[in-house]
C-alpha positions as CSV (number, residue, x, y, z in Angstrom):
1,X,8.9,-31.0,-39.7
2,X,7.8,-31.1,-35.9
3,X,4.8,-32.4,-35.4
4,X,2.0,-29.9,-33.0
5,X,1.2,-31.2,-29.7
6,X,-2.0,-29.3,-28.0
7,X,-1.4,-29.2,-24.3
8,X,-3.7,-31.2,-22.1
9,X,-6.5,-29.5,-20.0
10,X,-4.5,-30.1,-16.9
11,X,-1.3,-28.5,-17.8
12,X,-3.6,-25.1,-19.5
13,X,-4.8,-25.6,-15.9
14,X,-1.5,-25.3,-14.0
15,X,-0.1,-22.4,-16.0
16,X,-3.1,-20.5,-16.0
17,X,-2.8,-21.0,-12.0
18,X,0.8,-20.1,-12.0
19,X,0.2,-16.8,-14.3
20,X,-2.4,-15.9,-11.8
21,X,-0.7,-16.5,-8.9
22,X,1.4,-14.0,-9.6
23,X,-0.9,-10.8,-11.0
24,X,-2.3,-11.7,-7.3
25,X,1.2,-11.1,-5.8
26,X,1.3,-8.1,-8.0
27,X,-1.7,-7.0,-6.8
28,X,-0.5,-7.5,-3.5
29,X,2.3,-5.6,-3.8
30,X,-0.3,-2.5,-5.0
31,X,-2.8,-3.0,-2.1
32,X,-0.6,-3.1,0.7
33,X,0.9,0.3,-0.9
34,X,-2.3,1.3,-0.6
35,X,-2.4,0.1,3.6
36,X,0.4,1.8,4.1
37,X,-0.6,5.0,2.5
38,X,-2.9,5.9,5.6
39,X,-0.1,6.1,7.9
40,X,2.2,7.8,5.3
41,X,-0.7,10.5,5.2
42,X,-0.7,10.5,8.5
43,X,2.7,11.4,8.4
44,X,2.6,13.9,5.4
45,X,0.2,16.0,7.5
46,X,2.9,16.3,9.9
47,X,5.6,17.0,7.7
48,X,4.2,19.9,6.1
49,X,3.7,21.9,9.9
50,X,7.2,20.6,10.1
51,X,8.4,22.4,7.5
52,X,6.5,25.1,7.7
53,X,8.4,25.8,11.3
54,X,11.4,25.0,10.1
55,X,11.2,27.4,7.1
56,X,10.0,30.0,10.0
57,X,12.8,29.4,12.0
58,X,15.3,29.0,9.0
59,X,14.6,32.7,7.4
60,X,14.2,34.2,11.2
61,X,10.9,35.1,10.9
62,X,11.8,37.1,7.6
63,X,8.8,34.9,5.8
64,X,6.2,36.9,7.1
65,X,7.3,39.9,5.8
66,X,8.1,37.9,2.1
67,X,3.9,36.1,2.5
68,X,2.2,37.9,4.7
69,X,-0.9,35.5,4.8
70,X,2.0,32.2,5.8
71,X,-0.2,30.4,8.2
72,X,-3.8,30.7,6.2
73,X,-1.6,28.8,3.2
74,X,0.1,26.4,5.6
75,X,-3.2,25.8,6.5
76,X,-4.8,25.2,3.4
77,X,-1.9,23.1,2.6
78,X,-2.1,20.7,5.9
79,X,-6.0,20.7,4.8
80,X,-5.0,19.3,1.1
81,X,-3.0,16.7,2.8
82,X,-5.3,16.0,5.6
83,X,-8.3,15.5,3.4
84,X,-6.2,12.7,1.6
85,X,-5.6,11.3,4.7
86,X,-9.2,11.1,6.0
87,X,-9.8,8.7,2.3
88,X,-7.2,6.3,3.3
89,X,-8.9,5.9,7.1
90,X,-12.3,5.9,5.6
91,X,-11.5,3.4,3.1
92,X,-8.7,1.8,5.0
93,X,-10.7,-1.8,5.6
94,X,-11.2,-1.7,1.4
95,X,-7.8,-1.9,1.4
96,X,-6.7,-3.7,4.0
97,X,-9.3,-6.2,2.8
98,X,-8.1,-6.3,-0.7
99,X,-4.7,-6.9,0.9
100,X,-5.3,-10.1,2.3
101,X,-7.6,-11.8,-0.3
102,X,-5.0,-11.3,-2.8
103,X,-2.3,-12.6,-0.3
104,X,-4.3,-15.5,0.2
105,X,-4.9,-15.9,-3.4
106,X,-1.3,-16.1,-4.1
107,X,0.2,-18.6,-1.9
108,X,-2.7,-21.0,-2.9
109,X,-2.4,-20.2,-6.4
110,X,2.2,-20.3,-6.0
111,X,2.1,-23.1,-4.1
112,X,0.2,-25.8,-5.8
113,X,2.5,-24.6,-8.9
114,X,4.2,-28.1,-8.5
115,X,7.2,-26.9,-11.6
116,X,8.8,-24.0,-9.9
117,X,9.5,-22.8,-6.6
118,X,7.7,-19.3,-5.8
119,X,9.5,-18.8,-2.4
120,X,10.2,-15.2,-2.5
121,X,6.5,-14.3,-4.2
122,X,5.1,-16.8,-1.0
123,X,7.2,-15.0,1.6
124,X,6.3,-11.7,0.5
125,X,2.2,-12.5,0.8
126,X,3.2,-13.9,4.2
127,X,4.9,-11.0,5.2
128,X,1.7,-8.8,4.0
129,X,-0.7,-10.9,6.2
130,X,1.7,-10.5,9.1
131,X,1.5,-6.4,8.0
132,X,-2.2,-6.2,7.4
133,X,-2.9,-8.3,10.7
134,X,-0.5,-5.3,12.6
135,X,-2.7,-2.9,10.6
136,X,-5.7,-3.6,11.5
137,X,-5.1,-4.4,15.0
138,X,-3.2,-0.8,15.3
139,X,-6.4,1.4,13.2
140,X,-8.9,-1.3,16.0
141,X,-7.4,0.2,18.6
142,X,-7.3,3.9,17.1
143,X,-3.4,4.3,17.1
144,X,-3.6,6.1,13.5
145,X,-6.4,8.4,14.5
């Protein structure tokens, strides 16, 4: 029969890091989704007129025969997606913020894990600071407005 051994404090200690570590490069991963979402609404909004002038140009002007009110609902539709581009600017530092603090938070956490090397997880929250640092200098100087 094997006898129980109770892990010291210190080695409770040095997984617990290591587990965390990595739900903060989870987290990361998440947040800078979120960062990235303000230009990609950005983007959406112009998309959708896109389309809808391609569509227009596509059935030869046969669309506003087929719906006659076409640019009051291609309105309404940029305003959908505009209006969830306005929360991403206005809330843009939250994430941008949130970003970075779990960035930080997991190469401390990755790298004092002494038993395995994290190198792709500590790359990754490198790259994101490197990314959030380019995002918040480009929404400083009002490129994505």
């Amino acid at each position: 029969m094997q006898a129980h051994t109770t892990p010291t404090k210190n080695a409770e200690l040095k997984t617990f890091g290591r587990r965390m570590g990595k739900i903060f490069s989870n987290l990361l991963i998440f947040t800078l989704i979120l960062c990235l979402c303000a230009l990609l609404s950005f983007l959406s909004v112009v998309f959708v007129w896109l389309f809808g002038i391609v569509l227009i140009i596509l059935t030869v002007g046969t669309i506003f025969a087929m719906v006659p009110d076409y640019f009051s609902r291609l309105s309404s539709a940029s305003n959908v997606t505009s209006n969830i581009a306005e929360f991403f600017f206005d809330n843009f530092y939250i994430f941008v913020s949130l970003c970075l603090v779990c960035a930080i938070a997991s190469i401390v956490l990755l790298a004092l894990d002494k038993q395995n090397k994290h190198t792709g997880r500590i790359v990754l929250s490198s790259l994101a600071i490197v990314i959030c640092i380019i995002l918040i200098i480009i929404y400083a100087t009002g490129g994505l407005q």
